[in-house]
NUMIMI-646967 format. One line per 3 residues: number of its first residue (from 1); their letters; for each residue x negated, y, z negated of N, C-alpha, C. Coordinates in Angstrom, 2 decimals. Each point is the difference from the previous one (the first is absolute). Layout:
N
NUM	a	X Y Z X Y Z X Y Z ~ ...
***
This chain:
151
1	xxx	-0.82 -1.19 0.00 0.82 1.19 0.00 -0.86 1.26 0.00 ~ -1.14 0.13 -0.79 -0.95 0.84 -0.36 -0.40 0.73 1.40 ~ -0.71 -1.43 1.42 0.03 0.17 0.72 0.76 0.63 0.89
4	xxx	1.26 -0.10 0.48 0.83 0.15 0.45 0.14 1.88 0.11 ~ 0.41 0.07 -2.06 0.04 1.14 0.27 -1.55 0.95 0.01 ~ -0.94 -0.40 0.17 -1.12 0.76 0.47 -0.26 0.20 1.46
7	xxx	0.91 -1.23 0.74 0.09 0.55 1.38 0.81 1.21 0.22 ~ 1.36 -0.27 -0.95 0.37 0.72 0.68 -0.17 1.67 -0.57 ~ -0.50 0.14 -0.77 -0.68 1.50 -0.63 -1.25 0.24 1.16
10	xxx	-0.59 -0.52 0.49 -1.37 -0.22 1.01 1.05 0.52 1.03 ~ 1.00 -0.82 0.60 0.66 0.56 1.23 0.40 1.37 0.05 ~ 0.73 0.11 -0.97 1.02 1.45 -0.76 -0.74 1.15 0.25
13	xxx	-1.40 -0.48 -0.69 -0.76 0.93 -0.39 0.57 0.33 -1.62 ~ -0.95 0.57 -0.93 -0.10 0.10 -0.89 0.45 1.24 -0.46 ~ 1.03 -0.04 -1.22 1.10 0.90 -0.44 -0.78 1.97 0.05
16	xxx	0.37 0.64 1.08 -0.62 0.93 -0.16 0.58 1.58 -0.94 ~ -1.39 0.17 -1.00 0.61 0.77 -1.03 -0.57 1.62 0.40 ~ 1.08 0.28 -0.35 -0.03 1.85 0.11 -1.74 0.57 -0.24
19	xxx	-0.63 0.41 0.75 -0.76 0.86 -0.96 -0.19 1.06 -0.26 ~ -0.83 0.86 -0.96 -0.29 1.14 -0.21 0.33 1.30 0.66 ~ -1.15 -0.52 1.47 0.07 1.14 0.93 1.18 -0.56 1.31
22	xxx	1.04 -0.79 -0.13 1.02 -0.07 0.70 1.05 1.10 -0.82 ~ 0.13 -0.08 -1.31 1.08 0.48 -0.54 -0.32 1.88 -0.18 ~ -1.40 0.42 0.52 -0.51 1.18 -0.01 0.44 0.62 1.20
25	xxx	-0.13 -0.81 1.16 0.52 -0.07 1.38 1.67 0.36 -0.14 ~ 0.62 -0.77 -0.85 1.32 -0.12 -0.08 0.49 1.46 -0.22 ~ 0.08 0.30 -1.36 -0.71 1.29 -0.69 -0.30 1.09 0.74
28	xxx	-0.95 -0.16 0.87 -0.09 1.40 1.49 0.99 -0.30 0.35 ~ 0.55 -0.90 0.60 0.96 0.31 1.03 1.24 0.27 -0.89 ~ 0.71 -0.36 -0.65 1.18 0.26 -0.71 -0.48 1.82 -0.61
31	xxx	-1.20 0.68 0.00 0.28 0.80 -0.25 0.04 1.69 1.21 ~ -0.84 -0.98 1.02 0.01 0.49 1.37 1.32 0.15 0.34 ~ 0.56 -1.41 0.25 1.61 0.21 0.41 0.75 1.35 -0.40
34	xxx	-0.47 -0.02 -1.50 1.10 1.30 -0.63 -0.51 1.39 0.40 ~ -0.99 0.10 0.52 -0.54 1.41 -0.13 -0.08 0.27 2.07 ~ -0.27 -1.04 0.45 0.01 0.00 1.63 1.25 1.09 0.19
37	xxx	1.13 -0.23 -0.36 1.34 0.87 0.49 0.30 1.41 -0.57 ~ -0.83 0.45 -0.89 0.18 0.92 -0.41 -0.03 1.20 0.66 ~ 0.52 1.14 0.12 0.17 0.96 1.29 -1.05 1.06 0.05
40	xxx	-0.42 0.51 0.63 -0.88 1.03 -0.16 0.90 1.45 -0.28 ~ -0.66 0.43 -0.91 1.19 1.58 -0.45 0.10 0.57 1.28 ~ -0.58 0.00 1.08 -0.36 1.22 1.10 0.64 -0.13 0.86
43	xxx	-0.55 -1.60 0.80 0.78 -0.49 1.01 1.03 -1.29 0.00 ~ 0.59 -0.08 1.02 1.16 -1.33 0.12 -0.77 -1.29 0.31 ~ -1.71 -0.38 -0.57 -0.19 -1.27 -0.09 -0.50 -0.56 -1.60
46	xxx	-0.31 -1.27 0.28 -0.52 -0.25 -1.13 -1.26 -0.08 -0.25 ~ -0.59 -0.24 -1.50 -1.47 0.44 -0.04 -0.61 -1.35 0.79 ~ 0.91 -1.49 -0.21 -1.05 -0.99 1.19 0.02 0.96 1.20
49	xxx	0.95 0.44 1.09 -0.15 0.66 1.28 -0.80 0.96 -0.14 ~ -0.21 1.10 -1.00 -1.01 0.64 -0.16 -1.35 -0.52 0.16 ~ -0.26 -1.05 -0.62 -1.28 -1.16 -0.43 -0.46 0.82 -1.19
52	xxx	0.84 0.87 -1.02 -0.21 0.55 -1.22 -0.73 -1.35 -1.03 ~ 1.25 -1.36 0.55 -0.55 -0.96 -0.81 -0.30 -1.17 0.82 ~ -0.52 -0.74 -0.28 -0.04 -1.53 0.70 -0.28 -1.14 -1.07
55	xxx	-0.22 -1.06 0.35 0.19 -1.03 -0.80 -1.47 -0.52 -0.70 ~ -1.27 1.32 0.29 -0.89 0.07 -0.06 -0.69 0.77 -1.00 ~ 1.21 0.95 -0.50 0.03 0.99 -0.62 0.40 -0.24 -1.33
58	xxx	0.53 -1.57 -0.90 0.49 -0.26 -0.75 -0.76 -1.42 -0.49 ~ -0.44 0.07 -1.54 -0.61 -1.35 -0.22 0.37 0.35 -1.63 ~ -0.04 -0.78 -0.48 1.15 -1.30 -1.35 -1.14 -0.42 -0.30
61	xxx	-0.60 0.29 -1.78 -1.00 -0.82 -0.66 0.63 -0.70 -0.81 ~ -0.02 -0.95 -0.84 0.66 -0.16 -1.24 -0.71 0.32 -1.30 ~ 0.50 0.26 -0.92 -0.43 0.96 -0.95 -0.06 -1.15 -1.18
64	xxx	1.71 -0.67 0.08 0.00 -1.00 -0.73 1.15 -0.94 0.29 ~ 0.44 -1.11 -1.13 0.66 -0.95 0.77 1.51 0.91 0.57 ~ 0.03 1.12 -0.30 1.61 0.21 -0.40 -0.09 1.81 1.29
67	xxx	-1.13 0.68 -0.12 -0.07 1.15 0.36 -0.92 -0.30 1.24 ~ 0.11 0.95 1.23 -0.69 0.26 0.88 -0.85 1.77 0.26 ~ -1.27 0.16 0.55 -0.01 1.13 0.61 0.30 0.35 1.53
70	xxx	0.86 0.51 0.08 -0.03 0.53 1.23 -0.48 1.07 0.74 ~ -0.79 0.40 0.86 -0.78 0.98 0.57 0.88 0.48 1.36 ~ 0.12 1.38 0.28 0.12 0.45 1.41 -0.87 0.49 0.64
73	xxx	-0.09 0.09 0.81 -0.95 0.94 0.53 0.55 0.21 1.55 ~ 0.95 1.48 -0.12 0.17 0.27 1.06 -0.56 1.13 0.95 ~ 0.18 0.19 1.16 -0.65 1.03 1.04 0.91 0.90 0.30
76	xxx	-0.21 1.56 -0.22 0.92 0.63 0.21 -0.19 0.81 1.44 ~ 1.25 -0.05 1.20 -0.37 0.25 1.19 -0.57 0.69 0.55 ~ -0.50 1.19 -1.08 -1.52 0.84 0.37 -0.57 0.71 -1.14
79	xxx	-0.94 0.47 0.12 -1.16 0.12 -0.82 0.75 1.21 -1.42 ~ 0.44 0.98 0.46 1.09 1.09 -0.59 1.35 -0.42 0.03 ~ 0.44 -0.89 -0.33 1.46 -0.91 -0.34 0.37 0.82 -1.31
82	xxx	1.10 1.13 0.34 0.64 0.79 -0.98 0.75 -1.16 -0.91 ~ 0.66 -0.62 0.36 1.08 -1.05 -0.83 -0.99 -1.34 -0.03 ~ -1.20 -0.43 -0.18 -0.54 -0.85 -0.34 0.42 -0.51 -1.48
85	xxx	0.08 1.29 -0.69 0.30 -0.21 -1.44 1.58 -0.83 -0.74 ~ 0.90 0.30 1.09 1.28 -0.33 0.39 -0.21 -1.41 0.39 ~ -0.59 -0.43 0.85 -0.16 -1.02 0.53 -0.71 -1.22 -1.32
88	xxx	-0.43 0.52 -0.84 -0.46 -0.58 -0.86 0.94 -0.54 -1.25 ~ 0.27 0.81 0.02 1.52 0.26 -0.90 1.12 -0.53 0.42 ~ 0.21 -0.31 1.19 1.00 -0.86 0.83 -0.36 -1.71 -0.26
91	xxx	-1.17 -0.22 0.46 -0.77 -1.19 -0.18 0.36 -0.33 -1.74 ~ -0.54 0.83 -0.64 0.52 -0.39 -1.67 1.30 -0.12 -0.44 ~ 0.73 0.50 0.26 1.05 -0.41 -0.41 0.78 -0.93 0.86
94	xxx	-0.21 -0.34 1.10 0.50 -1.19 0.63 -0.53 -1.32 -0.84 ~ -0.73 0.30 0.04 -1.26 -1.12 -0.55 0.92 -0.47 -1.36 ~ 0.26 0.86 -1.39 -0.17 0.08 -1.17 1.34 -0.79 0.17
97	xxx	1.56 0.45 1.06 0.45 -0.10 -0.11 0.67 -1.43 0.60 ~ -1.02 -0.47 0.80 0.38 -1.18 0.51 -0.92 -1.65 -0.09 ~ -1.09 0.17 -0.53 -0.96 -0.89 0.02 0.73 -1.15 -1.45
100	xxx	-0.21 -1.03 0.87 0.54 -0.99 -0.75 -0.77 -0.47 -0.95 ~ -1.43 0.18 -0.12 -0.94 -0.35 -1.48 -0.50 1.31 -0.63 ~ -0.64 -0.50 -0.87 -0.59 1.12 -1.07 -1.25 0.20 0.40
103	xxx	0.10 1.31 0.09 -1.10 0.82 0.81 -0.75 0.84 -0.68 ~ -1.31 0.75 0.54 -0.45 1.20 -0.71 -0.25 0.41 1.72 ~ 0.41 1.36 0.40 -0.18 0.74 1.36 -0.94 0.81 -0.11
106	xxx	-0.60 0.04 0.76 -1.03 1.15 0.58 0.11 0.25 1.63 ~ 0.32 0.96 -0.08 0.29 0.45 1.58 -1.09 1.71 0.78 ~ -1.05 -0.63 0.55 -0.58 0.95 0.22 -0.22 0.21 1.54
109	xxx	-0.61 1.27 0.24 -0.05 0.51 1.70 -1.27 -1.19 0.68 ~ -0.28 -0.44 0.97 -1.04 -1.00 0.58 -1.03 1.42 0.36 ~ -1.35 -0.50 -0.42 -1.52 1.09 -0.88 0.20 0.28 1.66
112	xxx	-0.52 1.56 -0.04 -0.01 0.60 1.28 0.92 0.90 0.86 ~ 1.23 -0.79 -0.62 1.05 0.67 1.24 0.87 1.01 -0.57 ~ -0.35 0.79 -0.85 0.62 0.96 -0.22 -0.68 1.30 -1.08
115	xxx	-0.19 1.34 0.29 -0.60 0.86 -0.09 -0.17 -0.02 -1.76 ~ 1.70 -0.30 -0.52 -0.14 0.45 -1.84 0.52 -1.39 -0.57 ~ -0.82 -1.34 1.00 0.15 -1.56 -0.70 -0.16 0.33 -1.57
118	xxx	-0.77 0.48 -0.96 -0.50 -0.23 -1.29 1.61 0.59 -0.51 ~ -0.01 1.49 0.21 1.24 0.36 -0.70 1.16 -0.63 0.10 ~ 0.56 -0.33 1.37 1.31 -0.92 0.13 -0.08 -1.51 -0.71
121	xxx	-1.19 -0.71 0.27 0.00 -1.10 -1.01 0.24 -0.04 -1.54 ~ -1.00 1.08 -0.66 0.34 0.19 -0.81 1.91 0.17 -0.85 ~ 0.48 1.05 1.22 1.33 0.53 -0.42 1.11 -1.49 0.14
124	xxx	-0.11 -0.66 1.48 0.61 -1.32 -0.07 0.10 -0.94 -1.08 ~ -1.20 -0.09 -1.02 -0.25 -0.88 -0.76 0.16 0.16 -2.10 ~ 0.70 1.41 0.53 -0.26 0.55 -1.27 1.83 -0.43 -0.61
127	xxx	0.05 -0.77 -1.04 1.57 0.25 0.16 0.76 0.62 -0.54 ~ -0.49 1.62 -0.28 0.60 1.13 -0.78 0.33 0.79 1.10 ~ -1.04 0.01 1.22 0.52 0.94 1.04 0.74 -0.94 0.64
130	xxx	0.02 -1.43 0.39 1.11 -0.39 0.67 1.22 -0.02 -0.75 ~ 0.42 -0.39 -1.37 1.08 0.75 -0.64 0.68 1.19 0.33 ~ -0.95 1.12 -0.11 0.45 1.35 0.41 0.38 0.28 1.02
133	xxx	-0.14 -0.64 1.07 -0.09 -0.05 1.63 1.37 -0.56 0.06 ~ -0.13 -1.01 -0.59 1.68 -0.77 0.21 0.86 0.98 -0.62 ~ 0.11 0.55 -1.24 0.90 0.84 -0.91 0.61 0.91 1.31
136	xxx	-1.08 0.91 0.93 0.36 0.88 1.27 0.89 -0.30 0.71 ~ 1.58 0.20 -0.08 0.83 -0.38 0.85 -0.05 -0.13 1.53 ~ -0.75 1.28 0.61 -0.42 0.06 1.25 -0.98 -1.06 0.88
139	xxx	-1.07 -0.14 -1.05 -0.83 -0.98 0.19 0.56 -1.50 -0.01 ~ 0.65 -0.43 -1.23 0.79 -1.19 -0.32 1.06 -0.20 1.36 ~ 0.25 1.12 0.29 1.20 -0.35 1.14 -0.81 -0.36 1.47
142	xxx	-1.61 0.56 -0.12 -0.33 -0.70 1.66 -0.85 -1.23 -0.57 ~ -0.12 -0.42 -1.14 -0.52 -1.00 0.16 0.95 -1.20 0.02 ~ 1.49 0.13 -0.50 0.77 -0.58 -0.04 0.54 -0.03 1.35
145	xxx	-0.76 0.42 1.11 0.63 0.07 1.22 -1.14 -0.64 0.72 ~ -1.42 -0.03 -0.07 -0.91 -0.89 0.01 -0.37 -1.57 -0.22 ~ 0.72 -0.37 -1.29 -0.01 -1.44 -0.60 1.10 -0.25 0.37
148	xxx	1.54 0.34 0.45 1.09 -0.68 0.19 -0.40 -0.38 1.35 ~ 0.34 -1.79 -0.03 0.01 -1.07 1.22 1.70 0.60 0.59 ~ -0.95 -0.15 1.26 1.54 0.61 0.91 1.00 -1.12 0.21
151	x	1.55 0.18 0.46 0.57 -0.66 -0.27 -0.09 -0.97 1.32
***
């Protein structure tokens, strides 16, 4: 019998288990998905059609058994991107508000492509000014027009 079933585990192939950097993989993409559709404040596409983000732009460490880090790093469509900061702030609260595990976010500009990267990172990541930012009805209302999936 022993035999038997060692053939047939040999045929099958042998029970294959999840690993590490599959479920990190997983992780990008479930968090890509959410942020790909998000609208650009300016124009009628999204930041994937922009190439604001890509699937290149997002990587998942684990921190521990229960929490993940997640990193952005997006490109804003030119070097003086007035609403870069917006765009950051869009990305966060989509994020906060839809990610199915426990996270810690960091969402910063990709090094290079934008004139005041240090200050906007900074402001994205701080969560007293993104509080305050949301409190702004004006503001709250285009980002709420940004993160809503169209019907």
């Amino acid at each position: 019998m022993e035999l038997l079933s060692g053939l047939l585990t040999a045929f099958r192939g042998a029970p294959k288990e999840i690993t590490r950097p599959q479920v990190m993989d997983e992780r990008a993409l479930e968090v890509y998905d959410i942020i790909r559709n998000i609208r650009d404040p300016e124009k009628p596409s999204t930041l994937e059609d922009l190439e604001v983000v890509s699937e290149s732009c997002v990587s998942v460490q684990e921190l521990d058994e229960e929490c993940y880090l997640v990193v952005i790093k997006f490109t804003p469509t030119v070097p003086h991107c007035s609403l870069a900061t917006l765009i950051g702030l869009c990305l966060r609260i989509k994020l906060q508000r839809c990610l199915s595990f426990k996270h810690k976010l960091e969402i910063y500009i990709s090094e290079g492509t934008h004139s005041t990267e240090e200050d906007i990172n900074k402001q994205i990541n701080d969560k007293e000014r993104v509080s305050a930012a949301m409190e702004n009805p004006s503001l709250r209302e285009i980002v709420e027009q940004c993160v809503t999936e169209p019907d």
